[in-house]
Backbone as ProteinMPNN parsed JSONL, in Angstrom:
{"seq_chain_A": "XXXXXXXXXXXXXXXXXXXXXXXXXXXXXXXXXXXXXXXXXXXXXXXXXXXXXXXXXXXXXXXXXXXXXXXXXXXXXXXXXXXXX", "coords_chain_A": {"N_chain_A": [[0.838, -1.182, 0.0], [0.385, 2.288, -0.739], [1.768, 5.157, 0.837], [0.594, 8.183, 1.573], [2.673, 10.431, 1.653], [2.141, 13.793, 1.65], [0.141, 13.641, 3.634], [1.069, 12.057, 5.397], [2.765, 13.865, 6.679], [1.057, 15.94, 7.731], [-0.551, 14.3, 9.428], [1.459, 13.722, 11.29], [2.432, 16.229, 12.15], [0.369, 17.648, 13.18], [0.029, 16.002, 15.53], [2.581, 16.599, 16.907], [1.978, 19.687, 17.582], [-0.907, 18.979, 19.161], [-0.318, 18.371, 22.066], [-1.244, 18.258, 24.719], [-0.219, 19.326, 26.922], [1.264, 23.002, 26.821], [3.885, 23.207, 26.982], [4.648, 20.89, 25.797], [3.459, 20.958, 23.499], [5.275, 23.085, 22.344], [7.504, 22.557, 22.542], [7.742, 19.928, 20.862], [6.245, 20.826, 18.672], [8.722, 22.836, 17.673], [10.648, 20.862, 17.15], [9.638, 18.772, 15.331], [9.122, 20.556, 13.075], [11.334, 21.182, 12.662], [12.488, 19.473, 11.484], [11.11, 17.698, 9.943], [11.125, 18.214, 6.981], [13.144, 16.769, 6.115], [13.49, 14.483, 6.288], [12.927, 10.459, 5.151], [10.918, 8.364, 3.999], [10.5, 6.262, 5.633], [11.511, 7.106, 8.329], [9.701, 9.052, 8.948], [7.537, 7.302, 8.905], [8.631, 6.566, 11.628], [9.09, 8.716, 12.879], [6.595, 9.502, 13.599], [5.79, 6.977, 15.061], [7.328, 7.668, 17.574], [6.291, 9.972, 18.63], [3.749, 8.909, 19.485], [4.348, 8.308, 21.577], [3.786, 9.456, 25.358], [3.432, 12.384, 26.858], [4.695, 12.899, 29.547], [6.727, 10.957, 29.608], [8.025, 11.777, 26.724], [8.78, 14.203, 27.815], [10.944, 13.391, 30.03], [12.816, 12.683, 28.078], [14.118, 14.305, 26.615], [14.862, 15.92, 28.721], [16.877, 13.788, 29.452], [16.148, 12.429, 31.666], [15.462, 9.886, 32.05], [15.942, 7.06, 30.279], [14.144, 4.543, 28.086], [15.069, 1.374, 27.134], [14.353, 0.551, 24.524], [14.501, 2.753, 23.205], [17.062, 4.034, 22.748], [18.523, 3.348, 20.84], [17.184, 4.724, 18.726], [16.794, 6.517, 15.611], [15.556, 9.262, 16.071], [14.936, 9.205, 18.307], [17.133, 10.16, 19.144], [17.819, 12.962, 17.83], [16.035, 14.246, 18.935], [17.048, 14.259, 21.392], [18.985, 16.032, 21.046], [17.773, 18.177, 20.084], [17.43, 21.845, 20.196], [14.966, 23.979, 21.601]], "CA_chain_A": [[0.0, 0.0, 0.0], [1.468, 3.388, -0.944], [1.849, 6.159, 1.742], [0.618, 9.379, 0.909], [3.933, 11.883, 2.077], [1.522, 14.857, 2.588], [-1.25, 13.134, 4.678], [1.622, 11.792, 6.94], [3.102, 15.29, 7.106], [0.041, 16.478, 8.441], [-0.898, 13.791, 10.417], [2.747, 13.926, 12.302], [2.544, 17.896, 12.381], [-0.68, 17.664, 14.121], [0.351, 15.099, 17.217], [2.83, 17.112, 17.985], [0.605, 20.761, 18.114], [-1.7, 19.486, 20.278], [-0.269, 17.012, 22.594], [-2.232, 18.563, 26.149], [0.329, 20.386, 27.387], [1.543, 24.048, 26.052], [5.268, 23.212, 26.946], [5.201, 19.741, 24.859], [3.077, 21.569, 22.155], [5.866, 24.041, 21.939], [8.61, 21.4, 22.412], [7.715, 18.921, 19.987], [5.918, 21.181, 16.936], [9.604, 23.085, 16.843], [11.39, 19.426, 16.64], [8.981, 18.381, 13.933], [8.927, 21.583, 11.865], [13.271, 21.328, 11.867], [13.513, 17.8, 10.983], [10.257, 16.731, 8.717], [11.359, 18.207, 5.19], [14.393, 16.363, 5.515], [12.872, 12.876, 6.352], [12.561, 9.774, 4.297], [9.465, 7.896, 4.631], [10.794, 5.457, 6.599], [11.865, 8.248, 9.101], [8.696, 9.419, 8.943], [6.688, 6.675, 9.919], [9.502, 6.359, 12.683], [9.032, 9.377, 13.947], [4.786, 9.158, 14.012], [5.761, 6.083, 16.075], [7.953, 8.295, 18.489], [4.98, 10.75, 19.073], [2.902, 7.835, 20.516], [4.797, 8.551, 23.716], [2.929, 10.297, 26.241], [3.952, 13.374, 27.292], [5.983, 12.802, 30.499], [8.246, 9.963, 28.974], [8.621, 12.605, 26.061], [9.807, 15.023, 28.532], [11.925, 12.719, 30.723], [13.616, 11.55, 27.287], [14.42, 15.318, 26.505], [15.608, 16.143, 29.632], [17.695, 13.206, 29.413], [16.386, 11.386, 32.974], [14.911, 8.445, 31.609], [15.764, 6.581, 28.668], [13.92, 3.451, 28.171], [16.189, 0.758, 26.25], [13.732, 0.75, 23.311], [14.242, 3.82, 22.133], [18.244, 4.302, 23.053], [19.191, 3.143, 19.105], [16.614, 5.188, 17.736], [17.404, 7.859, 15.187], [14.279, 10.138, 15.734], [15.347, 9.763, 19.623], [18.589, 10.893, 19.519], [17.593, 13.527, 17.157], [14.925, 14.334, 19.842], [17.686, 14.987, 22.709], [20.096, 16.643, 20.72], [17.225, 19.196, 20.431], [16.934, 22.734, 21.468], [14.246, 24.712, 21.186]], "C_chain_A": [[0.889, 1.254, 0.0], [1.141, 4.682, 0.367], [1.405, 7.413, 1.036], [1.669, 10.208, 2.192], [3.467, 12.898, 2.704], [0.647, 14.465, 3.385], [0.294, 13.047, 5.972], [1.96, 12.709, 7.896], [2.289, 15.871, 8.425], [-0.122, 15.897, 9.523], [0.581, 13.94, 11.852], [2.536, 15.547, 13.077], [1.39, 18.232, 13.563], [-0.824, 17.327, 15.335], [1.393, 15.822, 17.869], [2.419, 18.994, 18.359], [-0.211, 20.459, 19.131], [-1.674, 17.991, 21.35], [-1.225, 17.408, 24.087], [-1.375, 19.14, 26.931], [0.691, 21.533, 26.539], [3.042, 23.465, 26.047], [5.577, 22.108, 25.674], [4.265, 20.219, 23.47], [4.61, 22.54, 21.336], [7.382, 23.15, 21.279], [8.587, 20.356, 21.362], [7.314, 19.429, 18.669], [7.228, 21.972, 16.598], [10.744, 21.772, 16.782], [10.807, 18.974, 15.356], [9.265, 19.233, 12.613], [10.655, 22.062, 11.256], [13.358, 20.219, 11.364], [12.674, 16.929, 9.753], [10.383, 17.028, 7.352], [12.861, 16.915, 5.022], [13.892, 14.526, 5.389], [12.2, 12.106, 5.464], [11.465, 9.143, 4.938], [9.371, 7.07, 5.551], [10.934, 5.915, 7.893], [10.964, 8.8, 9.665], [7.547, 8.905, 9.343], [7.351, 6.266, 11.591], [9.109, 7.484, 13.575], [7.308, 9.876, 14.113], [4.96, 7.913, 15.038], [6.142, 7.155, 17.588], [6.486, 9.096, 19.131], [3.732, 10.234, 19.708], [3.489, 7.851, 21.671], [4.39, 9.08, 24.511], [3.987, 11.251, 26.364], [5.741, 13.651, 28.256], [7.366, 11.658, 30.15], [8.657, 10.8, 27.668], [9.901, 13.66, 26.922], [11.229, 14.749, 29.004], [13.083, 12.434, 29.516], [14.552, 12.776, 26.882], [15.311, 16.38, 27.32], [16.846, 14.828, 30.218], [17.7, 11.965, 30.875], [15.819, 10.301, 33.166], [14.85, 7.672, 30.62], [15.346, 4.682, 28.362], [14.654, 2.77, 27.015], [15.849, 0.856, 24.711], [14.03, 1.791, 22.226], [16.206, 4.726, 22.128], [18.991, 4.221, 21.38], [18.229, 3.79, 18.073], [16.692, 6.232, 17.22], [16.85, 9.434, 15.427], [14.35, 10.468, 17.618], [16.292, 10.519, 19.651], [18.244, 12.164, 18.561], [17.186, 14.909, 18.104], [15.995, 14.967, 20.659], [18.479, 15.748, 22.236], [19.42, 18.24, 20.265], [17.189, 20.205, 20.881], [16.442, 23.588, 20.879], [14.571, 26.193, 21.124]], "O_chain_A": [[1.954, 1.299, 0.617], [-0.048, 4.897, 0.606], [1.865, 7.654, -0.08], [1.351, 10.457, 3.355], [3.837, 13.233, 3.83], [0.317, 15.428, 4.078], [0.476, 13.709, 6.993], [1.786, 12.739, 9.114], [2.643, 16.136, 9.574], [0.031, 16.493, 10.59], [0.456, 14.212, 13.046], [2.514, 15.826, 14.276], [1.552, 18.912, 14.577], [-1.495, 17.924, 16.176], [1.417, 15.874, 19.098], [2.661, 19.413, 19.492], [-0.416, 21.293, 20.012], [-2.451, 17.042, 21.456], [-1.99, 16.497, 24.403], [-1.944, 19.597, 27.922], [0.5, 21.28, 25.349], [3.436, 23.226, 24.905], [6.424, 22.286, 24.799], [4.547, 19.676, 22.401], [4.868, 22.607, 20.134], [7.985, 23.116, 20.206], [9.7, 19.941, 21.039], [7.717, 18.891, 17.637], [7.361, 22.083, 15.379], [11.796, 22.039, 16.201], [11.527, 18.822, 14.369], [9.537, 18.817, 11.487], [11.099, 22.702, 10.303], [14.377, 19.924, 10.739], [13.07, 16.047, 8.991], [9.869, 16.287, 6.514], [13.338, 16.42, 4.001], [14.033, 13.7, 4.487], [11.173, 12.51, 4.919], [11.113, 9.295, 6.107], [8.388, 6.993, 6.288], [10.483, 5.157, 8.752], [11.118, 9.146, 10.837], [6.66, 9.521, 9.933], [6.682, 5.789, 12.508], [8.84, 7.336, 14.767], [7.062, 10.75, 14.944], [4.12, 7.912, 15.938], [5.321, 7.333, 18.487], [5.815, 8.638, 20.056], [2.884, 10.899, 20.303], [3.022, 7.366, 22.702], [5.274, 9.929, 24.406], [5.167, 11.057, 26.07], [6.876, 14.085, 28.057], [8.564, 11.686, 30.431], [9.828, 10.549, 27.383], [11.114, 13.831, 26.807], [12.271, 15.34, 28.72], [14.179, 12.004, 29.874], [15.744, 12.494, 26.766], [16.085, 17.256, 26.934], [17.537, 14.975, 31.226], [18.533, 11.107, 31.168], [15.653, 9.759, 34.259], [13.788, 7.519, 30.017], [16.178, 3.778, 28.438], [14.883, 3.419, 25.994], [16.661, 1.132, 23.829], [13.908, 1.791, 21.001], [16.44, 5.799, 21.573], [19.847, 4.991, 20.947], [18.309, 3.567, 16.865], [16.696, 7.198, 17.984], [17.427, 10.477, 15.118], [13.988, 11.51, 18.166], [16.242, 11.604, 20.23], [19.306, 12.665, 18.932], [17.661, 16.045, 18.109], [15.971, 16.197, 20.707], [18.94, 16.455, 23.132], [20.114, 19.245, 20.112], [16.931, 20.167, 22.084], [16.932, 24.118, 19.883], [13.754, 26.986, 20.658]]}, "name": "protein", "num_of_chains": 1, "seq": "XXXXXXXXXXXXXXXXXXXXXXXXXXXXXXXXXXXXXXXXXXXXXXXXXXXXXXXXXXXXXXXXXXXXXXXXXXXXXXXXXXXXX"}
């Protein structure tokens, strides 16, 4: 099945706008809006996975005081901490 590129866009762009906090709205739509032109599709459904994280394990992963093993080799994590808004 083929991906549509701009739907995902959107759909990514959107999870992180309105995650329920203002801080992780702010925090996560300027991570998205530096890193999604450059991303292959693969990348892209990688980092729509990432955004399934709740909030506070976003935070914790950002602030660097919790890194669950899962996500220690992932490119869209490390991407993530090397972050600054």
């Amino acid at each position: 099945m083929k991906i549509n590129i701009a739907d995902l866009k959107k759909k990514i762009i959107y999870r992180a706008n309105y995650r329920g906090t203002k801080e992780m709205d702010i925090l996560l739509s300027t991570f998205v809006n530096k890193i999604i032109e450059n991303l292959s599709e693969e990348k892209l459904i990688e980092l729509l996975e990432f955004l399934k994280n709740d909030d506070d394990t976003l935070y914790k992963l950002n602030q660097k005081i919790s890194i669950p093993d899962n996500l220690q080799s992932n490119d869209i994590f490390k991407m993530f901490v090397d972050h600054k808004p």
